[in-house]
N, C-alpha and C positions, 0 to 999 in steps of 0.2 A: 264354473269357468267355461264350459263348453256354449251356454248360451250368448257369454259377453261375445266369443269368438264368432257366436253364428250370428248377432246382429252387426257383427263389424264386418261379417262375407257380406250380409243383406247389403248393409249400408253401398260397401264396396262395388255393389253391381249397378248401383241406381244415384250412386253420388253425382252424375253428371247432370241428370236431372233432376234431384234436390238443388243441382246451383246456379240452373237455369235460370234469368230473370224474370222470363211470363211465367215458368210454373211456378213462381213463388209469389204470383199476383194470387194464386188461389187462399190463402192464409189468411187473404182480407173477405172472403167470400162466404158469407153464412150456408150452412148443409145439414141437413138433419138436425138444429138445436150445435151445431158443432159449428169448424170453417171446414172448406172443399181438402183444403191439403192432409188435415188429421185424419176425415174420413181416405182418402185415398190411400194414405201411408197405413192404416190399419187392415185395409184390404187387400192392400198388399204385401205388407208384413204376414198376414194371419195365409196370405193366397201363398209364397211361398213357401213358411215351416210346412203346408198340408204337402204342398206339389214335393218339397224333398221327403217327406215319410213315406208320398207314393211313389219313388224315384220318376217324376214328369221331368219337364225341363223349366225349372223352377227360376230358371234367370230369365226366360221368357216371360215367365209369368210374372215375375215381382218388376220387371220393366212395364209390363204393357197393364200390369194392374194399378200401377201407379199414375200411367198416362190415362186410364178408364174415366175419369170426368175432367178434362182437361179442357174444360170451356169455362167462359166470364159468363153467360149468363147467369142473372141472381132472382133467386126465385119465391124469396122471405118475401117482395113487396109489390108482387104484381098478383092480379084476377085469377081466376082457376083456368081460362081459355088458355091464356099465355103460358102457366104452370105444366100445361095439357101437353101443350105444344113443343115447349122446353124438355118436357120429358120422353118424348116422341123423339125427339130432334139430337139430342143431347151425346149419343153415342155416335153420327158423323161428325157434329161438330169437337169434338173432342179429337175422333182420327183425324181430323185436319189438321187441327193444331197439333197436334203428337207429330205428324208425316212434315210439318213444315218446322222442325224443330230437332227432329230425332229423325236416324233410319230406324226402320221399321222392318222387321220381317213378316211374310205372312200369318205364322200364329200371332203374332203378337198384335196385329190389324184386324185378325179375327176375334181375338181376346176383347179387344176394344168396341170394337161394332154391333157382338153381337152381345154385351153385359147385362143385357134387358131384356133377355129372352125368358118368357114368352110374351111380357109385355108388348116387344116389338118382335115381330114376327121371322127375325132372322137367327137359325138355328145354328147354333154353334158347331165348327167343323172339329175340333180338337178336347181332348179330354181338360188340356191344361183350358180352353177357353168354358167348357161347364162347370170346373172348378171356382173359375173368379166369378162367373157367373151366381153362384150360389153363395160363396162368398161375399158376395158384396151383397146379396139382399140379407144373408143376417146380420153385418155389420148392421147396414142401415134400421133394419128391425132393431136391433140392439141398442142405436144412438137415437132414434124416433121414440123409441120407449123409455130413454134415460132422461131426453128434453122433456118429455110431456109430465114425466114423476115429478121431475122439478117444480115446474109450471104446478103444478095439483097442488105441491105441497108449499107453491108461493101461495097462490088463492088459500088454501086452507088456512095459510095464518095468517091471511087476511082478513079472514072472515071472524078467525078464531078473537081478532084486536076486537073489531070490528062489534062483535058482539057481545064483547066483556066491555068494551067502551056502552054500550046502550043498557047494560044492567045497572051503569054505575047512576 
């Protein structure tokens, strides 16, 4: 019972921006094998249960984890230059959209900005911003490894037709 109750506090804190109309443009946007809004809401589901076990301030977090890729660029059908740049870019374009949508407090812009560290070279000032920090690359680890098993184990019975068709 006590978890129905804690995803109904989660929900509680971040329901405004679950009913946002641009953040729910993210649900059409491929991410990892997944779409932008699943991964975000895992990352920030998973960013706050850690931030309340470590007593952080866990409403920052499950806010401003939720806003962490809050951009339309889509990155399934473009060049590796653009993918490069998309992933460089990705953490202001996201605080824009979060700041032009949401008030924002400083952790929570810092949660956002700096998610890509150390890919991007801006170091997180709070403990709650190293937590989604890390949170989020094993999400993504997690969802990049769950697409690609897929993908293996579509080829694989592809191949597996494929080659019972050429015995016959």
């Amino acid at each position: 019972m006590k978890n129905h109750t804690d995803k109904k506090d989660y929900i509680a804190l971040v329901q405004d921006i679950l009913e946002n109309k641009e953040f729910k443009r993210l649900e059409s946007i491929v991410h990892h094998g997944n779409n932008r809004m699943d991964h975000s809401l895992r990352v920030s589901y998973y960013s706050y249960k850690i931030g309340k076990v470590f007593t952080l301030d866990y409403r920052q977090i499950a806010r401003a984890a939720l806003l962490h890729d809050f951009f339309f660029e889509e990155n399934d059908k473009v060049n590796r230059k653009v993918k490069l740049k998309t992933l460089m870019k990705h953490p202001e374009y996201a605080l824009e959209n979060a700041k032009k949508y949401f008030e924002l407090t400083d952790m929570e812009s810092d949660i956002i900005k700096t998610h890509m560290f150390p890919v991007i070279p801006k170091v997180p000032k709070y403990f709650e911003s190293w937590l989604v920090d890390i949170v989020d690359d094993v999400v993504s680890i997690s969802e990049k490894c769950y697409a690609t098993r897929h993908q293996l184990s579509a080829a694989m019975s592809f191949m597996f037709v494929c080659f019972v068709n050429y015995l016959r």
